[in-house]
N, C-alpha and C positions, 0 to 999 in steps of 0.2 A: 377432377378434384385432386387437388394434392395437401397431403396429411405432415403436418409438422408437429411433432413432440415440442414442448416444453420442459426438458426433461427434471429440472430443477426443483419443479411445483409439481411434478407427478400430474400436468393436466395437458389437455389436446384444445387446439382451435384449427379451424379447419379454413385455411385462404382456397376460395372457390378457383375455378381458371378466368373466371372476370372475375379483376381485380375490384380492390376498392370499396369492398362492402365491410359494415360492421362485424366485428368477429368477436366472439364472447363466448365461453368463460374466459377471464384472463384471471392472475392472483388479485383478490382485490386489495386495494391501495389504501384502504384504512377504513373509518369507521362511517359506515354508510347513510346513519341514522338520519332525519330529518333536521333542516337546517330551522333555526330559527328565526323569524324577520322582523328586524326591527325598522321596515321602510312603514310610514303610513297608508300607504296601497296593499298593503299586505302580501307584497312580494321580497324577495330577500335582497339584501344589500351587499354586493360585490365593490370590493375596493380593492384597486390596481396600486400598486407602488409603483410610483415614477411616470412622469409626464412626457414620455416621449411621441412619437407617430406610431409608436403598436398600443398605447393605450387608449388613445387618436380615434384610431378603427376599431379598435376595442368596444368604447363607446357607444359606435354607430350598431353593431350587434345588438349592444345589452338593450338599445331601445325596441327591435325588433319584439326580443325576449318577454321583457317588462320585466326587465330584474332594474335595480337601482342601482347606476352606478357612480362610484367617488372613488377621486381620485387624491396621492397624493402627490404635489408635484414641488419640483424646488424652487419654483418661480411661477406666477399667476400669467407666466408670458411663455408658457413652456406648449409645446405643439398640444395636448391633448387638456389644457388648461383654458383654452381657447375657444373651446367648443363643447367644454362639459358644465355642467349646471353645480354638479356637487365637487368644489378644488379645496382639498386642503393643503396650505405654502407650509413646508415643512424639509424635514432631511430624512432620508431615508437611512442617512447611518444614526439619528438620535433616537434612542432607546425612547426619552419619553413623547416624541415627533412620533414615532412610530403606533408606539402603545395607546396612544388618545386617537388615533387614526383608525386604528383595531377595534377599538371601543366605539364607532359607529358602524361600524359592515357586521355583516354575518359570516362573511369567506373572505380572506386576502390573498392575492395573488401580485402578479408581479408583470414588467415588461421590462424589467434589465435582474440580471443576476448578482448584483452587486451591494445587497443589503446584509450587512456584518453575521454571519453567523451566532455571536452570541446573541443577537438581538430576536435574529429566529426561533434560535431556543428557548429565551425567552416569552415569548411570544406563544409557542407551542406548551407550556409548562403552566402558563396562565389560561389554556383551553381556547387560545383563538384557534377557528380551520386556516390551515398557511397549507395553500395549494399550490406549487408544491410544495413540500417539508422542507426541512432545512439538512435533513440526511436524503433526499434529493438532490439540495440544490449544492452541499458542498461538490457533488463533481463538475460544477459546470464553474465554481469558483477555484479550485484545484485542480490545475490540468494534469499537476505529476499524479495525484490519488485519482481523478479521473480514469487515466491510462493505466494505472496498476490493477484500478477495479476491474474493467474490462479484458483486460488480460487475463487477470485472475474467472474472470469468465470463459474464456475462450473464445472472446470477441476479435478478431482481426485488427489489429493497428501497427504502427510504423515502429520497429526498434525505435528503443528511447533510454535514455537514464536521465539520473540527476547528473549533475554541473556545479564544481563550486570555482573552480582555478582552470588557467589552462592545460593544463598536465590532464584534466578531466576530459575535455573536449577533443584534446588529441589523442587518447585513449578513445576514445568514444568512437570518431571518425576512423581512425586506424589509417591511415593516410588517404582515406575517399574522400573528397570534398566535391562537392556543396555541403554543408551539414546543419540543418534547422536547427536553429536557438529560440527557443521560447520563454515569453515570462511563465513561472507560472501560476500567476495570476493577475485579473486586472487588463488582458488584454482582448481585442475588438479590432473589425472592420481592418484587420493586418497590422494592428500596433501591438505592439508587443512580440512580434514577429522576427524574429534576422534571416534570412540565409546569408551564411558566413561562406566566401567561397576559403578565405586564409585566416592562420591564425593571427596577423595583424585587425582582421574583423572581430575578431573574438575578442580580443584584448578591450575593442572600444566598446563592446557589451555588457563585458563583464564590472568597466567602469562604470556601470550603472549604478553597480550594489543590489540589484536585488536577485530575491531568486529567479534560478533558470535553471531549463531541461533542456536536454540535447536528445534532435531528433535525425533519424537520417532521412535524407532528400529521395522523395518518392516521384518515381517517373512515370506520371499517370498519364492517361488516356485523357481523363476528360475528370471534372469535378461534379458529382449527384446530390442530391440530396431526397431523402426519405422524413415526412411526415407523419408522427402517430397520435393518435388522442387516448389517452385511459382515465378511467373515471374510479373515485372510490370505490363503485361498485367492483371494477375490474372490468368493465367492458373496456374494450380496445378497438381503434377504429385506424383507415393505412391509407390515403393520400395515395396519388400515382408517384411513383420515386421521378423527379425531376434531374434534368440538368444544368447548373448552374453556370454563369459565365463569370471568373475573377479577373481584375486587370488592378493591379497594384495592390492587392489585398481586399478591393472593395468589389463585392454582389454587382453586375453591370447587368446580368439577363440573366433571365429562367424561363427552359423551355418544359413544360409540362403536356403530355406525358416524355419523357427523355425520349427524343429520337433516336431510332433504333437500337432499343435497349431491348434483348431477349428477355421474352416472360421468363425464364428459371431465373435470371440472375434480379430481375424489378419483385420475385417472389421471395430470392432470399435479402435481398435489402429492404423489405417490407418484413419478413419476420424475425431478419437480425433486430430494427429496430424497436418494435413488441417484446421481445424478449429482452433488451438494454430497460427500457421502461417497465416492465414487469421487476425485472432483477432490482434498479433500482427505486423502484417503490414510487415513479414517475404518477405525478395527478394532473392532468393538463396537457397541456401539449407538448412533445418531444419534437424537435430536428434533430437527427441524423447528418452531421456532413460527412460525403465518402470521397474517395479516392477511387473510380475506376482504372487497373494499373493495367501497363502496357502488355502484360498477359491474361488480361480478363478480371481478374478480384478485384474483390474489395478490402477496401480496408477504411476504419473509421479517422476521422479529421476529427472534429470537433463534435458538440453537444450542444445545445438551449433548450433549456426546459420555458419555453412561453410562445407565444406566435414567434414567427419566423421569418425575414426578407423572402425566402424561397418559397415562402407559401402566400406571396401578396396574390398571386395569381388568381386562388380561391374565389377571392372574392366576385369577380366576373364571371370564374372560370370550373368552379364546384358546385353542386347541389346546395353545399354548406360551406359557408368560407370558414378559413383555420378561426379569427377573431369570436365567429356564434358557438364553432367545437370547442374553443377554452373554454367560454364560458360555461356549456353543456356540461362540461367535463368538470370544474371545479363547484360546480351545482349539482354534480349528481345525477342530471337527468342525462334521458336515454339518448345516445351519441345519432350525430347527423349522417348523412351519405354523404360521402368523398367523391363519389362519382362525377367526372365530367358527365355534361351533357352528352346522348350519344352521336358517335361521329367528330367530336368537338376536340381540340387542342389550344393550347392556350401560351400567348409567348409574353413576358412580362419585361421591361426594363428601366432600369432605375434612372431617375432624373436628376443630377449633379447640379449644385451651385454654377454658374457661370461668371462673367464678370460687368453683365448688364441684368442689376435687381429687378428689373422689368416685365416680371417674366408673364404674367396676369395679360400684357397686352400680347403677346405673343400667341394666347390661347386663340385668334381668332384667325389663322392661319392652320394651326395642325385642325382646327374640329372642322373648317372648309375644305382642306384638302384631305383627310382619312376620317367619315362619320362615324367609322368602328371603332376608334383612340376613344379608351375611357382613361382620364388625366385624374390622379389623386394628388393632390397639395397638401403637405404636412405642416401648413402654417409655420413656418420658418424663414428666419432671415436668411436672407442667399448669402452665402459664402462660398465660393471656388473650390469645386470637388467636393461640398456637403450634400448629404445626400438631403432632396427638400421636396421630392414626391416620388411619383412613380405613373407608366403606361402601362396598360393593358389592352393586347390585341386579342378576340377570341377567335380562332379559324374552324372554319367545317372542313367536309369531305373536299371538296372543288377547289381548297385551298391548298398552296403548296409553304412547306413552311419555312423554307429561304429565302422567300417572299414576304411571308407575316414579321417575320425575323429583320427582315432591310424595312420594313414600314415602323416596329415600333424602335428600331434606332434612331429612322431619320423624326419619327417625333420627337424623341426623348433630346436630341439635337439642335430643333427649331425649337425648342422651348429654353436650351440651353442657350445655345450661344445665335438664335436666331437666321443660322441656314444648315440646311439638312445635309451637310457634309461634312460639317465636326464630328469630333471623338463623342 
């Protein structure tokens, strides 16, 4: 067993040496009381903002559960609008889109971070539950206050400042280039992103007009990620820390549990992440993106407070997939086991637009040639480099997983562009 302080809350939780089990007391995350339901079944009403492919699977959870889910979405043609029962067509930036959408759930949560802050406050001041808060979700919408929180924590991250001119950035860099430029806010999937190797790059960034941070260029090892769940109550739950595979700013694989990643260091990125979520007042589900650097640390990348591409794995590949722990978590009830099955690993990888929309005829090649490919389609129109599903392989003991690894590419491949030796 190994003993980690919280020092902050004056309290202890204890990560066993297997990993991956529930871990509680955490601080709790606000007011625990019983939800009210306004479903006819007499189960409560969760309503997700935004109709993307995580509220998609979202969905597929809440029916397990028997909660009721509604969604709001921008369009009745949007992936998770497609397959849910209760859509309501709205904006997630209109104040009153919003608040009449509020006014049928019992709990709102979310599958993008992008709904205005006043509108949250709002929202909150009128006594809707907003899982998570809106003094939650400003760090995942404010990368600079993001970065200053965690610092101001003692959380590990990349030197950084603000940026307004180039006299800024060249100050900044001090003449080391590469040097990361970030919006900051508003960006995804590597947009909003520059590595500037000169300041001729910088110039055509700062043409943008908006804001940006300047970050220095980290020479990592490999890219992880850490999953955590925490419920009002304060229980906290830790996901195996993963590793991610990026290829132009977009999620391509996740190999779960990270190949050989020493239990100290998947211990401390399983309790740095608890601890960002405890600190700030996280309800639902936390990702973690890290940096393992070419001397061993860590250091934090990013944030999302909602399911996560690096946790689609779960779903084949967990006791509990991330989609039924949101919703556990923003319900209040008692959190699931993160546990793989035992013996089991799990290799996931994303399915990219191609430039033959055909892709439905395609499925009857990968499921003849690999019976272990479980293929998610996120109802979406194919466009070239979109992301419009995802595989999943799950391997045992007997498996090797450079092996599992070259199987769920070459599907994600054949689905793409129709032979198993594309990108």
């Amino acid at each position: 067993m190994r003993l980690i302080r919280h020092d902050s809350c004056t309290q202890e939780w204890v990560v066993p040496r297997r990993l991956h089990r529930v871990l509680s007391p955490l601080s709790p995350a606000g007011p625990a009381g019983p939800i009210a339901r306004k479903s006819g079944t007499g189960m409560p009403v969760v309503g997700m903002v935004g109709g993307g492919q995580l509220a998609r699977m979202t969905a597929a959870a809440a029916i397990g559960l028997g909660a009721t889910f509604r969604v709001l979405s921008e369009s009745e043609n949007e992936s998770a609008a497609l397959v849910t029962h209760d859509v309501t067509v709205g904006s997630h930036r209109s104040l009153s889109d919003v608040s009449a959408f509020a006014a049928q759930c019992d709990v709102i949560t979310f599958d993008h971070e992008h709904v205005p802050g006043p509108i949250l406050a709002k929202l909150e001041s009128d006594g809707v539950l907003v899982r998570p808060g809106g003094g939650a979700l400003k760090y995942t919408q404010d990368k600079l206050a993001m970065r200053e929180r965690l610092s101001a924590l003692g959380v590990p991250c990349p030197r950084f400042a603000p940026v307004a001119s180039l006299a800024d950035v060249a100050a900044f860099a001090g003449g080391e280039w590469p040097v990361v430029v970030k919006a900051v806010s508003g960006g995804y999937d590597g947009k909003g992103v520059w590595i500037c190797e000169s300041t001729e790059e910088v110039e055509e960034v700062l043409a943008l007009g908006i804001p940006l941070m300047a970050e220095e260029f980290v020479p990592f090892r490999r890219e992880l990620a850490a999953l955590v769940a925490r419920s009002p109550s304060g229980q906290g739950a830790a996901y195996p820390i993963v590793q991610t595979v990026q290829v132009d700013g977009i999620c391509r694989e996740v190999i779960a549990p990270a190949p050989g990643l020493s239990q100290d260091t998947a211990v401390e990125a399983e309790a740095m992440a608890l601890k960002i979520a405890a600190e700030l007042g996280v309800t639902g589900l936390l990702a973690v993106e890290l940096f393992e650097t070419s001397r061993g640390g860590l250091l934090v990348n990013e944030l999302a407070m909602r399911p996560h591409n690096s946790g689609h794995w779960t779903i084949e590949g967990a006791r509990t997939s991330q989609f039924e722990q949101h919703l556990r978590a923003v319900l209040d009830l008692p959190l699931g086991s993160c546990a793989p099955p035992e013996g089991t690993f799990t290799v996931m990888a994303n399915l990219l637009g191609g430039t033959d929309p055909d892709v439905f005829d395609r499925y009857i090649h990968v499921m003849a040639a690999d019976p272990a490919v479980k293929v998610h389609f996120y109802g979406k129109e194919v466009r070239l480099g979109r992301k419009i599903g995802h595989v999943t392989i799950v391997g045992g003991p007997e498996d090797d997983v450079a092996e599992v690894r070259d199987r769920a590419r070459r599907a994600a491949s054949y689905l793409r562009w129709g032979t198993e030796d594309g990108d």
